[in-house]
N, C-alpha and C positions, 0 to 999 in steps of 0.2 A: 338461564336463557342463553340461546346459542344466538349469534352471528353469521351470519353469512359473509365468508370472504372471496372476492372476487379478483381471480389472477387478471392482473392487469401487465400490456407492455410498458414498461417501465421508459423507455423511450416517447412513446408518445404524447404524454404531459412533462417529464424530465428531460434537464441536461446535463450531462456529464458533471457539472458545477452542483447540482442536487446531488449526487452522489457522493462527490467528495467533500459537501460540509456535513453528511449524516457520519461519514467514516473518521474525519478529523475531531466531531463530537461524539463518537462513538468506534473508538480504535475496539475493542473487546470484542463488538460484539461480532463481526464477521473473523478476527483474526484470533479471537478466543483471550487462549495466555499468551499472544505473544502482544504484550502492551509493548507499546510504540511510543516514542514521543515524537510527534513531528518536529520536521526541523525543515522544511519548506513543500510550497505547493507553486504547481506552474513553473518549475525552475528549471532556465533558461539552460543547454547545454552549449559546451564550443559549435555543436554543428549545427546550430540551431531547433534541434530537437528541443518539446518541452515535456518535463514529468509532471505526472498529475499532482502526487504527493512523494515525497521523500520521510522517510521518518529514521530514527536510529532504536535499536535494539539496548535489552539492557548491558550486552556484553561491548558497545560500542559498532556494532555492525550497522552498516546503511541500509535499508530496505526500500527499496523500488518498489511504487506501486502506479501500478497503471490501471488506469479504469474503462471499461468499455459499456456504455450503458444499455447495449443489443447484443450484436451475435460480433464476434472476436474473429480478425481477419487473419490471413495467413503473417501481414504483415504486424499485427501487435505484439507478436511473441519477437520479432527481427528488431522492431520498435525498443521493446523493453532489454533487449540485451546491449542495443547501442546506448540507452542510458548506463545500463549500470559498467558498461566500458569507461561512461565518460565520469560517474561516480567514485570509480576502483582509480583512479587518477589523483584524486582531492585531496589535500594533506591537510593538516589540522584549521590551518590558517582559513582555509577556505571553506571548511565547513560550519566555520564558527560563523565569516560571512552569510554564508547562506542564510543559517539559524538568527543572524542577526535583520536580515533583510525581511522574515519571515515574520518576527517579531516584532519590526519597524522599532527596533532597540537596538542602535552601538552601544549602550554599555552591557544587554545581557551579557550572560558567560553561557555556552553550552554546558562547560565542565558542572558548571552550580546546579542549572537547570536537570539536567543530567542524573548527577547525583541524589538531590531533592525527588525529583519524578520516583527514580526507583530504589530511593530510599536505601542509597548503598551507602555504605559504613566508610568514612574517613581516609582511613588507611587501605583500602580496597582499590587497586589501580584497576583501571577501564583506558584501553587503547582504542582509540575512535578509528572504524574503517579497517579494519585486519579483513574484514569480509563483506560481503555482499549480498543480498538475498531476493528476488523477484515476486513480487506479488501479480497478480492480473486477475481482478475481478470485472468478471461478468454475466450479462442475464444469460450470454449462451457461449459456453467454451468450445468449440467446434473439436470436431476428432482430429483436425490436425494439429491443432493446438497443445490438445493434451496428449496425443503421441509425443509431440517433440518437446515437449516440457517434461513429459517422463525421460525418455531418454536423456536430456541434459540433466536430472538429477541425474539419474546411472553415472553421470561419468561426473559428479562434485559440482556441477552450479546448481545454485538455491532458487529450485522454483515451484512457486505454488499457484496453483489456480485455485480460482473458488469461482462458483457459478451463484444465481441470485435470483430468488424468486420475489416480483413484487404483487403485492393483495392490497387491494383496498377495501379498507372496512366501513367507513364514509367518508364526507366530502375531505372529512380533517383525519381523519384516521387511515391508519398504513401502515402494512405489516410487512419486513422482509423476511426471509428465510434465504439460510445459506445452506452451500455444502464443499466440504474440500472434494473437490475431483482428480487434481493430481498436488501431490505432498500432501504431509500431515494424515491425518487419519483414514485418507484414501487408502494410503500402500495397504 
């Protein structure tokens, strides 16, 4: 028996806070293999910028992810590079902050968490923050977006977009689909 699923705008029953607790319980499924471990959301920058989610990589890289839950303005791509300005800044001390504030745990360790998450080996060093990477999902990635997120990979910043289709199947059922539009399986 088939379904009928029905594209819906994903904005007009959602808020940006719907989207980032499907993506904080469901890192895989739009970002694939690159498993993430959050390590905060909402977090506050010096310019008073706020990222949607932060997460770190298994090799210790920061990932920026900013989320737009309609069409992606000229300024979210300008948005996302002042974060990860103010992330490329962080030294251990502070990220461990972050992840502990995310956690509402002073005694986590990132390093534990860390390790455990991606199940890396003892002896394995992992330098936290050597690099940086930008995510921006959204239900519409505009052509100027993804021109200038192409071109900033061409010249070595990490940026991916993913664009996001929502379906409702009924009142409790919901389907997304993704696709990378610029990085990852785009090029």
């Amino acid at each position: 028996k088939f379904s009928e699923y029905v594209r819906t705008p994903f904005q007009l029953d959602h808020g940006e806070d719907v989207l980032e607790n499907w993506l904080e319980s469901n890192p895989g499924c739009i970002l694939e293999e690159w498993k993430l471990l959050f390590i905060g959301r909402q977090v506050r920058t010096n310019l008073y910028g706020i990222i949607d989610l932060l997460g770190i990589d298994r090799n210790g890289n920061i990932v920026v992810l900013e989320l737009r839950k309609n069409l992606t303005s000229r300024e979210t791509l300008a948005q996302a590079l002042e974060y990860v300005s103010f992330v490329a800044r962080l030294d251990a001390e502070q990220i461990e902050e972050i992840f502990r504030l995310y956690k509402d745990d002073d005694s986590v360790s990132l390093a534990e968490c860390h390790r455990d998450y991606f199940d890396i080996y003892p002896g394995e060093a992992v330098a936290f923050n050597k690099d940086q990477r930008i995510v921006i999902v959204g239900q519409n990635i505009t052509p100027n977006i993804r021109q200038t997120a192409s071109f900033l990979c061409s010249r070595g910043i990490e940026v991916t977009c993913v664009e996001f289709s929502f379906f409702q199947v009924s009142e409790r059922n919901h389907l997304i689909v993704h696709e990378f539009v610029v990085g990852k399986e785009s090029d």
